[in-house]
C-alpha positions as CSV (number, residue, x, y, z in Angstrom):
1,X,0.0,0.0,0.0
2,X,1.2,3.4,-1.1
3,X,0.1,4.5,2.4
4,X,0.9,8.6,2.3
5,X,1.3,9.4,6.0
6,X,3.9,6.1,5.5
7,X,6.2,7.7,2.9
8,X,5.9,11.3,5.0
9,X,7.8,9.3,7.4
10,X,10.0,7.7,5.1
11,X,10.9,11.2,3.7
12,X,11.5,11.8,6.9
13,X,14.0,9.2,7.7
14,X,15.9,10.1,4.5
15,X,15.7,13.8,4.4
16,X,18.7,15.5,6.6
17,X,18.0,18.7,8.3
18,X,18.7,21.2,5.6
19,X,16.5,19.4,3.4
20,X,13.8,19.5,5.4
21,X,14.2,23.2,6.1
22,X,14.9,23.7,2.2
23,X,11.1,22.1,1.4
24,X,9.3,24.5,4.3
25,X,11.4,27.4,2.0
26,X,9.9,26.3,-1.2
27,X,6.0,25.4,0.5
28,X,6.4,29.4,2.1
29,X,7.0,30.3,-1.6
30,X,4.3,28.6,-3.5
31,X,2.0,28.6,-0.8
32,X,2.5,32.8,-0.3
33,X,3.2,32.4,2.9
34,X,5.5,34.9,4.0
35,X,7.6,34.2,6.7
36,X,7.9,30.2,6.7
37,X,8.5,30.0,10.2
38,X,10.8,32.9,10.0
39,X,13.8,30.4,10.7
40,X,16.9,32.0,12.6
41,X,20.0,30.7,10.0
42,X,23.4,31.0,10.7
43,X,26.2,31.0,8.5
44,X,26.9,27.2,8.6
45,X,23.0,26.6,7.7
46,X,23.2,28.9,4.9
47,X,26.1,27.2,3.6
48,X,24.4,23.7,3.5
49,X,21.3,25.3,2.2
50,X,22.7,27.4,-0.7
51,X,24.4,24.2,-1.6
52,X,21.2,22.5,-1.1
53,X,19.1,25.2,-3.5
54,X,21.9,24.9,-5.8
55,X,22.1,20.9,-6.1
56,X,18.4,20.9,-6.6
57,X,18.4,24.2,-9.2
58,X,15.8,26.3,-7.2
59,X,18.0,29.3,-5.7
60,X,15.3,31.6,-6.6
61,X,12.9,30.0,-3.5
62,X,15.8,30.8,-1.8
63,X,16.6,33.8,-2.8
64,X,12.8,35.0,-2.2
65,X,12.8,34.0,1.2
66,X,15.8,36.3,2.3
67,X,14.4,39.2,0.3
68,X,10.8,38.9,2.1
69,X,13.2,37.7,5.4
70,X,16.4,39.7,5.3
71,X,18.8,38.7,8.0
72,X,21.9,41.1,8.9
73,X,24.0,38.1,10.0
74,X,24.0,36.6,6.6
75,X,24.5,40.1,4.5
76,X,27.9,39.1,2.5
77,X,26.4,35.8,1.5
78,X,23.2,36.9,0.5
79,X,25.0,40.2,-1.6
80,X,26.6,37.3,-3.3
81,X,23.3,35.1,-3.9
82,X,21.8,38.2,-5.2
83,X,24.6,38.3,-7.9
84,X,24.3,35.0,-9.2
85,X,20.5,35.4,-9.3
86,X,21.3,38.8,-11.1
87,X,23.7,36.3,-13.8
88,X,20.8,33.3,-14.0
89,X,18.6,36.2,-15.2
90,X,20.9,37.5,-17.8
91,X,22.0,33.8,-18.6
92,X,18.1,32.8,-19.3
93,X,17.8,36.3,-21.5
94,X,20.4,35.4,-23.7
95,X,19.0,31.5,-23.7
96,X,15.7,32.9,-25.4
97,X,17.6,35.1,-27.7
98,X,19.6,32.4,-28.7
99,X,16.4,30.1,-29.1
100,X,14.4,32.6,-31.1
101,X,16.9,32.5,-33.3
102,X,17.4,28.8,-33.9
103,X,13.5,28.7,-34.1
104,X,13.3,31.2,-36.5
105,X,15.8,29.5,-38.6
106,X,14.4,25.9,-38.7
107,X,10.8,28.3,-39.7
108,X,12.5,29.5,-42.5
109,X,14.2,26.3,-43.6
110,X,11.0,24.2,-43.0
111,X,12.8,22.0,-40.7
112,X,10.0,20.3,-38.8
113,X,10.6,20.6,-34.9
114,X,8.8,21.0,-31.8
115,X,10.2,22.8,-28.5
116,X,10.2,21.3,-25.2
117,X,11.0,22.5,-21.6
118,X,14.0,25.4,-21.7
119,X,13.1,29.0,-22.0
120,X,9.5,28.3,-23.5
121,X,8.4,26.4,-20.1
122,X,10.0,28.9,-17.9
123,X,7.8,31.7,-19.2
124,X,4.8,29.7,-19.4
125,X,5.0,29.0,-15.6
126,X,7.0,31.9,-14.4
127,X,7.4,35.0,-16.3
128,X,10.5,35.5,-14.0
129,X,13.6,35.0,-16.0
130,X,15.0,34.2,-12.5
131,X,13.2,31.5,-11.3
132,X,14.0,28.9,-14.1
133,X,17.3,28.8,-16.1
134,X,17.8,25.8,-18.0
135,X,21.3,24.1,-18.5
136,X,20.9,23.9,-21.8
137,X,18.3,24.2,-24.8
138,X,15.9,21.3,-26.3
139,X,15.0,20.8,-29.5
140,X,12.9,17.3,-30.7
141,X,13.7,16.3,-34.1
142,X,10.7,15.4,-35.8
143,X,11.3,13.5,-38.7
144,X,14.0,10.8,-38.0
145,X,16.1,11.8,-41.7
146,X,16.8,15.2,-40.7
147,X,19.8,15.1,-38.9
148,X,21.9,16.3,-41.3
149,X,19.4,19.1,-42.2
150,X,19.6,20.2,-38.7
151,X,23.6,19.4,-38.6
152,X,23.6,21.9,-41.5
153,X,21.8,24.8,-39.7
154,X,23.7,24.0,-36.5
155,X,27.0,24.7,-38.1
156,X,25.6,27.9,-40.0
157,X,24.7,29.2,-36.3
158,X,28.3,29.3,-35.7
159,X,27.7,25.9,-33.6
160,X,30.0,23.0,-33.0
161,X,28.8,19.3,-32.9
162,X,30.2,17.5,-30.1
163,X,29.8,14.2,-31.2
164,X,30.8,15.7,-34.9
165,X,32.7,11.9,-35.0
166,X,29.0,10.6,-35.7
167,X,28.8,12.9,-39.1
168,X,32.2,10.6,-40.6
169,X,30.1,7.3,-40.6
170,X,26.7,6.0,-41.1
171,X,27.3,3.5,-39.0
172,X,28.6,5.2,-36.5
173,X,24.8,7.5,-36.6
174,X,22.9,4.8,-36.1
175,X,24.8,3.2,-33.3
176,X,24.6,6.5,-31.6
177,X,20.8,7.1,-32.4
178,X,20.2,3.7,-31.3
179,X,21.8,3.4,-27.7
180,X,21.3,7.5,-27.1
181,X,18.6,10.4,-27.9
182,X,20.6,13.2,-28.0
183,X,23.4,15.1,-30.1
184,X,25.0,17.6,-28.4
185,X,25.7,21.6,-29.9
186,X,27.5,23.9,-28.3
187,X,28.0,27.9,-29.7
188,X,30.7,29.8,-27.4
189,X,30.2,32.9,-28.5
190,X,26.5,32.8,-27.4
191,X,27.7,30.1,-24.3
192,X,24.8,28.2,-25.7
193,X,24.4,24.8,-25.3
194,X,21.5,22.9,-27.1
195,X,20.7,18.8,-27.1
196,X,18.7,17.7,-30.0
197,X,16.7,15.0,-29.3
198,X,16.9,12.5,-32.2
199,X,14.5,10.8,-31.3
200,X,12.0,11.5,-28.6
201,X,11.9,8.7,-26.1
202,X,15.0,7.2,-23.8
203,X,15.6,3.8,-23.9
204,X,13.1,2.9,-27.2
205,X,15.9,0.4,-28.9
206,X,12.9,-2.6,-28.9
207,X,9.6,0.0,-28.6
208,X,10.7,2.4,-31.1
209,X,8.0,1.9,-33.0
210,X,5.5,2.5,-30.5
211,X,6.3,6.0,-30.7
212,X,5.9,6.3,-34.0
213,X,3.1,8.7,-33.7
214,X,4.4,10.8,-30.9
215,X,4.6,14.1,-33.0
216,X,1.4,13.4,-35.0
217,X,-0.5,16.4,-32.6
218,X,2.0,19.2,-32.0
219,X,0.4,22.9,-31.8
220,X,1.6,26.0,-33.0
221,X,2.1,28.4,-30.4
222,X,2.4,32.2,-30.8
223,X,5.9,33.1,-28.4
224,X,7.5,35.7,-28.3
225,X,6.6,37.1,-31.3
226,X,6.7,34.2,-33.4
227,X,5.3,30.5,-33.9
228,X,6.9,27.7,-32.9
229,X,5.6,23.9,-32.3
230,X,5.1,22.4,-29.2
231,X,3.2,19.3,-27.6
232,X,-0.1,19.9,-26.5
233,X,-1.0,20.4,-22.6
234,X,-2.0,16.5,-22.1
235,X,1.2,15.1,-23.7
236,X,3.6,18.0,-22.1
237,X,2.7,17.0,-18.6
238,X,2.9,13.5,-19.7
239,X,6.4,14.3,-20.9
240,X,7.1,16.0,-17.6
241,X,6.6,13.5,-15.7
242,X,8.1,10.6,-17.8
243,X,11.3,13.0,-17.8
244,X,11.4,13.5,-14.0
245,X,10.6,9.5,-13.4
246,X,13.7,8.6,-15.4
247,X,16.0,10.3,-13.0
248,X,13.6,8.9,-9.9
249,X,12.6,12.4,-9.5
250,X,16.1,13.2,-8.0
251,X,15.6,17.3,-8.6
252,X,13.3,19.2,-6.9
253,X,13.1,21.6,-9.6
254,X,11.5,18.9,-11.9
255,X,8.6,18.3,-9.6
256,X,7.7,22.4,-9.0
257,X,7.9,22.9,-12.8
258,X,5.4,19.3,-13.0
259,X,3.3,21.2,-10.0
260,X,3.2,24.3,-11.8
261,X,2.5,23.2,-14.9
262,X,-0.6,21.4,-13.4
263,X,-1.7,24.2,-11.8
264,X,-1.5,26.4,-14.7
265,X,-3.2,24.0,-17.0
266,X,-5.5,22.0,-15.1
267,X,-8.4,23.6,-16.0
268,X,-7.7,23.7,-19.7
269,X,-5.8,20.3,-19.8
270,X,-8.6,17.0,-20.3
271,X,-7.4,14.6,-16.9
272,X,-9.1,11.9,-18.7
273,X,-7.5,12.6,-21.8
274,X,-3.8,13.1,-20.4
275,X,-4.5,9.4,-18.8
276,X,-4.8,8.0,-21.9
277,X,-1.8,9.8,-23.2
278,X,0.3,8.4,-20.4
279,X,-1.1,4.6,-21.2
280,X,-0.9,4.6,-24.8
281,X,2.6,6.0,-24.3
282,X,3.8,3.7,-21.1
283,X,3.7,6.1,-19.0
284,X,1.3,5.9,-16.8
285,X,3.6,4.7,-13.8
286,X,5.2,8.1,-14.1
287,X,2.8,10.3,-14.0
288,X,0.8,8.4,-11.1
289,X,4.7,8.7,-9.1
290,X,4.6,12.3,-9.5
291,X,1.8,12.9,-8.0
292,X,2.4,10.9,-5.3
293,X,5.9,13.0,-4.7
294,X,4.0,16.3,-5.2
295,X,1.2,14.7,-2.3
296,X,4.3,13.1,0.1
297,X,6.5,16.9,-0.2
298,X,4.2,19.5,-1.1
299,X,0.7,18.0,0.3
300,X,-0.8,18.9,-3.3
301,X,-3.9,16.6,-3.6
302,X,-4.0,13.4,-5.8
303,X,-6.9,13.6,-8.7
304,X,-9.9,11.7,-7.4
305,X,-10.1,9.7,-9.8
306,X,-6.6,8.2,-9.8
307,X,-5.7,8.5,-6.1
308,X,-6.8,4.8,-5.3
309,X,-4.9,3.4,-8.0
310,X,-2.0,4.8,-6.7
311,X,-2.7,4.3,-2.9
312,X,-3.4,0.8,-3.3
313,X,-0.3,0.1,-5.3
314,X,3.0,-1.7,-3.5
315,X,5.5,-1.0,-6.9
316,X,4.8,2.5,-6.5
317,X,5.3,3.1,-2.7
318,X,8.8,1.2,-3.4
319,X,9.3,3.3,-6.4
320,X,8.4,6.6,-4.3
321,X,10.8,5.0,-1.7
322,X,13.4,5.0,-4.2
323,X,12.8,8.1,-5.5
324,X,13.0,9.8,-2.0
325,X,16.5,8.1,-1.5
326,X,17.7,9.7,-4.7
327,X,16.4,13.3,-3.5
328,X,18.6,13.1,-0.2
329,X,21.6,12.0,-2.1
330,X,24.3,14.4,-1.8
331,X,26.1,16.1,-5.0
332,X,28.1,13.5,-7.1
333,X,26.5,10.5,-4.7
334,X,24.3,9.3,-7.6
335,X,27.3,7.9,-9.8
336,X,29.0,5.8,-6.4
337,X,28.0,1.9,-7.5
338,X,25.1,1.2,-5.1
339,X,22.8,4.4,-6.2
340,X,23.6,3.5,-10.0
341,X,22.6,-0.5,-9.5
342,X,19.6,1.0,-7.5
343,X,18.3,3.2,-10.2
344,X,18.9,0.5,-12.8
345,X,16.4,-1.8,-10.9
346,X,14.2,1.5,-10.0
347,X,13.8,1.9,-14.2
348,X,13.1,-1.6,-14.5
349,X,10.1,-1.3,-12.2
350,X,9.0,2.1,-13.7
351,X,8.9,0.3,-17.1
352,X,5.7,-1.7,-17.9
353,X,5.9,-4.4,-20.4
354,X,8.8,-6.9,-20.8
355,X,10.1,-5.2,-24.1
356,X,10.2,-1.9,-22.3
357,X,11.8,-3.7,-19.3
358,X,14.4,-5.3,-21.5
359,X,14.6,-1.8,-23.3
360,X,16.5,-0.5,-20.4
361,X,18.7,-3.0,-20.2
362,X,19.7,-3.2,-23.7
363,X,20.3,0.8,-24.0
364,X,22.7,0.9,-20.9
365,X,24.8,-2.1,-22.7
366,X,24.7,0.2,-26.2
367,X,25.6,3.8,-24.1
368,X,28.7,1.7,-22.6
369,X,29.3,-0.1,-26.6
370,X,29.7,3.8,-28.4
371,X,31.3,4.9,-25.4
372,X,33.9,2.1,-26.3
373,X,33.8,3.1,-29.7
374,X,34.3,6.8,-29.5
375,X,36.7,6.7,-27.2
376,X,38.7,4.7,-30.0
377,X,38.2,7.3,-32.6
378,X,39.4,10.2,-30.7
């Protein structure tokens, strides 16, 4: 039984101090409540939570809480947090830039694409170019022969392929396509990095064709002054979720953008509809584990009409167990042997189907074969 008042405790036999104190930050935040407690923080608890806020890429909660709660003890270090929040905000400015451009471009060359997460997400749920900056920009490749097309434009943009062994072989493409979903650009001048995702599911070698449809109901947007394609609501927070669940949830900035999203959309988004998305795309498992995160840390309430199906379910209390491991793991714990092993079993049990199952299994074995194999060509 996913029992909620159960994994409350197991979150709180995971969760260290700071981590604890980081969540009531981020409830006073989204929540509107001023003052969260109005916790007296010196300058070792600061540390542990910056690092915390960093870790989990959601500084700005942070950062709000000292502006709304300044504290005199902690002046140099929050001079310096409002620096780097001043450089996330310039850093996400000259991310749109630089994906207005790119979109502009593919427009013009009727390169078919759709945008996912990135700048687009962060103004749809926050307007604040501080809240949200993204690592890096994503584009979904569409049609599964335009890579070079999209090589092509890349390069024109003043861009550098970092797997630019993969355009010296076909061979060596369809290995890489195969085992990963991404190839990797990178334009200095802009300090721009995007991943373009070749194809639009992880671990897909045996299911590929499953997903064969996946782009068949993409909707033109109007941003920022011009069009660009994007999944509709139901499949976005599908996609959300299923992206979070692959990395068992481990950031908490995945799960306030999944919350947010669902909060924007809710009314407008079908929940009957966004179901069916998530089944006829095996993703089901995800979505019902994100809720049950966004009910076991933020007390958000599980849809009616789903929240037996999730309560009554053992995998997913063991999968939310897991998950809530991965969240108190400190930076750089995730790649020691143990939490690796565990999340290969976790993905195993997120995955329904045996193909899917074996799917996982047979990606990590090709990601470690063109590691092998690039390697040798460099």
């Amino acid at each position: 039984m996913a029992d909620p008042a159960m994994l409350r405790q197991e979150r709180n036999k995971y969760f260290p101090a700071q981590l604890k104190d980081l969540l009531d930050i981020i409830e006073s935040g989204i929540s509107g409540i001023a003052e969260a407690g109005s916790k007296n923080i010196n300058r070792d608890e600061y540390a542990k939570l910056a690092a915390l806020s960093a870790q989990h890429k959601i500084e700005y909660y942070l950062f709000n809480y000292f502006q709304l709660n300044p504290s005199p003890v902690l002046a140099g270090e929050l001079k310096q947090l409002r620096e780097k929040m001043t450089g996330q905000a310039v850093k996400s400015l000259q991310q749109l830039s630089e994906l207005l451009a790119l979109c502009k471009n593919f427009n013009q060359k009727g390169i078919p694409y759709a945008v996912i997460k990135g700048p687009h997400l962060a103004r749809m749920l926050y307007g604040n170019a501080s809240v949200k900056v993204s690592v890096d920009l994503d584009i979904m490749m569409v049609n599964p022969g335009d890579l070079a097309a999209f090589h092509q434009a890349f390069m024109q943009a003043d861009y550098v392929c970092m797997e630019q062994h993969l355009m010296t072989g076909t061979w060596k493409q369809r290995l890489f396509v195969s085992a990963k979903r991404e190839v990797h650009y990178f334009n200095r001048k802009a300090g721009c990095t995007v991943d373009l995702h070749v194809k639009p599911l992880a671990n897909t070698v045996l299911t590929a064709g499953h997903y064969r449809d996946f782009f068949a109901d993409i909707v033109q947007e109007e941003f920022e002054g011009i069009t660009i394609p994007v999944l509709p609501s139901e499949k976005y927070f599908v996609y959300l979720c299923y992206h979070a669940a692959c990395h068992q949830l481990s950031r908490l900035a995945w799960l306030l953008d999944i919350l947010n999203f669902y909060r924007k959309k809710k009314d407008g988004m079908e929940l009957d509809k966004m179901l069916a998305t998530a089944r006829s795309l095996n993703m089901e498992r995800s979505v019902y584990l994100a809720f049950m995160m966004l009910n076991v840390l933020f007390e958000v309430q599980i849809p009616g009409s789903i929240k037996s199906s999730i309560e009554s379910s053992g995998l997913l209390r063991k999968l939310a167990i897991n998950c809530l491991r991965a969240i108190s793991l400190e930076r750089g714990e995730d790649l020691k042997l143990k939490p690796r092993f565990d999340r290969m079993v976790y993905l195993v049990r997120l995955n329904k189907g045996l193909a899917s199952k074996a799917d996982v299994l047979l990606s990590m074995v090709m990601r470690q074969r063109v590691g092998v194999v690039f390697r040798r060509n460099k």
